[in-house]
N, C-alpha and C positions, 0 to 999 in steps of 0.2 A: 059103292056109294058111301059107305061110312070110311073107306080110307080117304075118297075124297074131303070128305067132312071134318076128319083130323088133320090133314094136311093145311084146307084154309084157315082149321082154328088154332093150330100151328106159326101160321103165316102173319094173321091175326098180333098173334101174341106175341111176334117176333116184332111185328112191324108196332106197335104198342109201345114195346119196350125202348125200340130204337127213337120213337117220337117222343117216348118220357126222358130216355137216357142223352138225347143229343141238348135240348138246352143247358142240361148239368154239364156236359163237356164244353160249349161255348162261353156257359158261366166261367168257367175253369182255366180254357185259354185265352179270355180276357183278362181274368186276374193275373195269367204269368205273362202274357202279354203286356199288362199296365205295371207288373213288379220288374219286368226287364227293361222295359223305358224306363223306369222312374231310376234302376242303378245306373241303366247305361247315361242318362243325366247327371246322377249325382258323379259317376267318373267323370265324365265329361270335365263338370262342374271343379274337381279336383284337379284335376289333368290341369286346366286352367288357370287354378291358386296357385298352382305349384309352379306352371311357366312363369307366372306374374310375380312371385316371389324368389326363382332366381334370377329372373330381368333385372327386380328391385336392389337382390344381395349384388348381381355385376356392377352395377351402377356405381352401389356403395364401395365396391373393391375396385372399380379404376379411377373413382372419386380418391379412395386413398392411394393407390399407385401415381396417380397425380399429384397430391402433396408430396407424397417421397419423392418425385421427380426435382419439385419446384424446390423443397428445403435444401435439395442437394446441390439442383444451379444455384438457390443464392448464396450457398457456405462456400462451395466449391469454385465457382466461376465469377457471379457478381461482389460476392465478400471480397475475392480477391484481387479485383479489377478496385474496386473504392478502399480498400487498402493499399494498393501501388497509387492510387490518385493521393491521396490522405499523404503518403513516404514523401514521393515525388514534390507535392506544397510546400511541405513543411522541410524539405530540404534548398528552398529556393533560396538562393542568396543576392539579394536586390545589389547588393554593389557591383555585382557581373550580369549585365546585362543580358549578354550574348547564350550564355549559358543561365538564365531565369528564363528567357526568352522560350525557348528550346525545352526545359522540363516545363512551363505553363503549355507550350503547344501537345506535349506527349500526355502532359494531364487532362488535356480536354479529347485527348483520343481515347483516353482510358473511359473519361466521363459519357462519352459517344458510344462505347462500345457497351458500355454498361445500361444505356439506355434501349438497347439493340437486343441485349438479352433480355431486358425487363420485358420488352413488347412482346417478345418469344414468351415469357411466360404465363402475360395476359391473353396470350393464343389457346395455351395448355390449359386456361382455367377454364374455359369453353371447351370442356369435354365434350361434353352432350353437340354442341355444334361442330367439332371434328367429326364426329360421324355420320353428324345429319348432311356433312359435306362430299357422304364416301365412305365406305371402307377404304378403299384404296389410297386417302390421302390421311385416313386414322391410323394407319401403316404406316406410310410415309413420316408420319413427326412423329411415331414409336420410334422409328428405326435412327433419324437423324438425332433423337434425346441419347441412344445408345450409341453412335458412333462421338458422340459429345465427348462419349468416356475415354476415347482413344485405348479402350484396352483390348478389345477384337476388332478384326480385320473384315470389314461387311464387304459381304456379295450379294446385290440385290437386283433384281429384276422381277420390277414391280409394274405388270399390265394393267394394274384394276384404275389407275389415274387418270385411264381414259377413256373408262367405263362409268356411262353416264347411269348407273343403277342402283339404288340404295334399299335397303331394309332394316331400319331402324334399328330393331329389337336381335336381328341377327349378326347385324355390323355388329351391337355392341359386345354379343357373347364373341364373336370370332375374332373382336379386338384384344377382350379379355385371354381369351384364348392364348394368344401370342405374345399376351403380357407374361404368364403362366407358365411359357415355353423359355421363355427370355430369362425370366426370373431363374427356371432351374438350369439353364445353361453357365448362367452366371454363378449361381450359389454351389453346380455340383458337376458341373461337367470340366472345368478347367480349358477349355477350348483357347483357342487361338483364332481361328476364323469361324463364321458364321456366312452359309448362305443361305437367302431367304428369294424364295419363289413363289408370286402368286399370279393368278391370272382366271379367267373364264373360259369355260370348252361346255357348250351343249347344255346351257344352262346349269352350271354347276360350277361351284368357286372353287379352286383349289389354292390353298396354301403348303407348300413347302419348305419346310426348314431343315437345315443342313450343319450340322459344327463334327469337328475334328477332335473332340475331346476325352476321355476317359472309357466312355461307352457304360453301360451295364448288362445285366444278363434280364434277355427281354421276357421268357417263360417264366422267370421269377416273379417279376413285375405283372404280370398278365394275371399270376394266381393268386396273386394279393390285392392286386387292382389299389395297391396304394404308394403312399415311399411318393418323394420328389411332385406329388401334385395330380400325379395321375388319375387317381380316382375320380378330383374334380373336372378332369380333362375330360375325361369319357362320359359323363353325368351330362355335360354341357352338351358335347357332341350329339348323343342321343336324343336329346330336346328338342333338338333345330334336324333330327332326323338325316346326320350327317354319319360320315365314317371317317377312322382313323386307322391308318397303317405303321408299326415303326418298327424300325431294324437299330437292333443297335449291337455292336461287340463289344467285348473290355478289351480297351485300349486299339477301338478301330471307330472311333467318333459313332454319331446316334444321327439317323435321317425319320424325318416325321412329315406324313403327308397326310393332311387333311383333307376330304373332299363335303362338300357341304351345299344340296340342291338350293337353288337360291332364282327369284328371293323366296 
């Protein structure tokens, strides 16, 4: 009888304890409860500044790769087209006919051609509209500004121009992207040909770029994650939740294949 009697007051005391101790524990995992929402928001929250802030620095970086585009057709291309018009007038000699005739015609071809590029670079200054047109056609007048240069030899096959699909904020980093790729083939590969491959498979964009130049040592590069641009390269990739592959030797050119879910 009395073990019985210790055992209920036992039970008592247990079950007491458990009904004093359980709202201190729900107090408890409420407050870790409302302290892990409130970081997992404030990440969130950051996560977010930080997309919006290198959407905003992309912008600003093919807002300027733009200009250097545009200063370069007018010095390069249209300077020198209204320079040959400018020679061409001023060498016209009115007492020959035949031959004023003939440099006023070649002059107003110059004047024609010059209005041709102008409109070309009224295209370019509507960045933000190239890509709200596409990726695949913000590719397309990258690639044709570069083939302008006549100094590499493009191979291009380019699927995305007839893919009706757009993502604003990720066209504009994967435009960047290729701006970034171009700029270091140009600045440090020495290449001769470039080929560029993009297209769609399974909801997923791939860009591939291809040149024949110098090469480097790719574990180097890997463990520094810097040198030639790269760091910004992989920072972006990550963002848009993309991947990046690249092979490259010295002196067996460098192939870069971007794969990036989309949109």
């Amino acid at each position: 009888m009395q073990d019985q009697t210790t055992q209920i007051t036992t039970l008592v005391i247990i079950s007491t304890v458990i009904f004093l101790l359980m709202p201190i524990f729900l107090v408890f995992y409420i407050k870790i409860s409302i302290k892990y929402r409130k970081n997992h928001l404030l990440e969130k929250k950051a996560m977010k500044q930080e997309f919006e802030s290198e959407i905003l620095k992309t912008q600003l970086e093919v807002q300027e790769q733009t200009m250097q585009s545009i200063a370069s057709e007018l010095h390069d291309n249209v300077g020198q087209l209204l320079s040959l018009t400018t020679l061409t007038l001023n060498s016209i000699d009115l007492s020959n006919i035949d031959k004023a005739g003939k440099k006023i015609e070649n002059s107003l071809g110059f004047v024609n051609n010059s209005i041709k590029e102008l409109r070309e670079l009224a295209k370019l200054l509507h960045g933000e509209q190239i890509v709200q047109n596409g990726i695949g056609h913000a590719i397309d007048q990258e690639l044709n500004w570069l083939s302008k240069a006549g100094v590499h030899e493009l191979i291009v096959n380019n699927q995305l121009l007839q893919i009706n699909k757009t993502s604003p904020d990720k066209d504009l980093i994967i435009l960047r992207l290729l701006q970034e790729i171009i700029n270091n083939i140009i600045k440090h590969a020495k290449a001769s040909i470039i080929e560029v491959e993009c297209y769609f498979k399974d909801d997923v964009l791939f860009l591939n770029v291809k040149e024949n130049g110098v090469g480097f040592n790719v574990d180097e590069s890997r463990s520094r994650r810097s040198g030639m641009g790269l760091n910004s390269i992989y920072k972006r990739i990550e963002m848009i939740n993309g991947k990046l592959n690249l092979n490259s030797l010295p002196n067996q050119g460098t192939t870069i294949l971007i794969e990036i879910p989309y949109p």
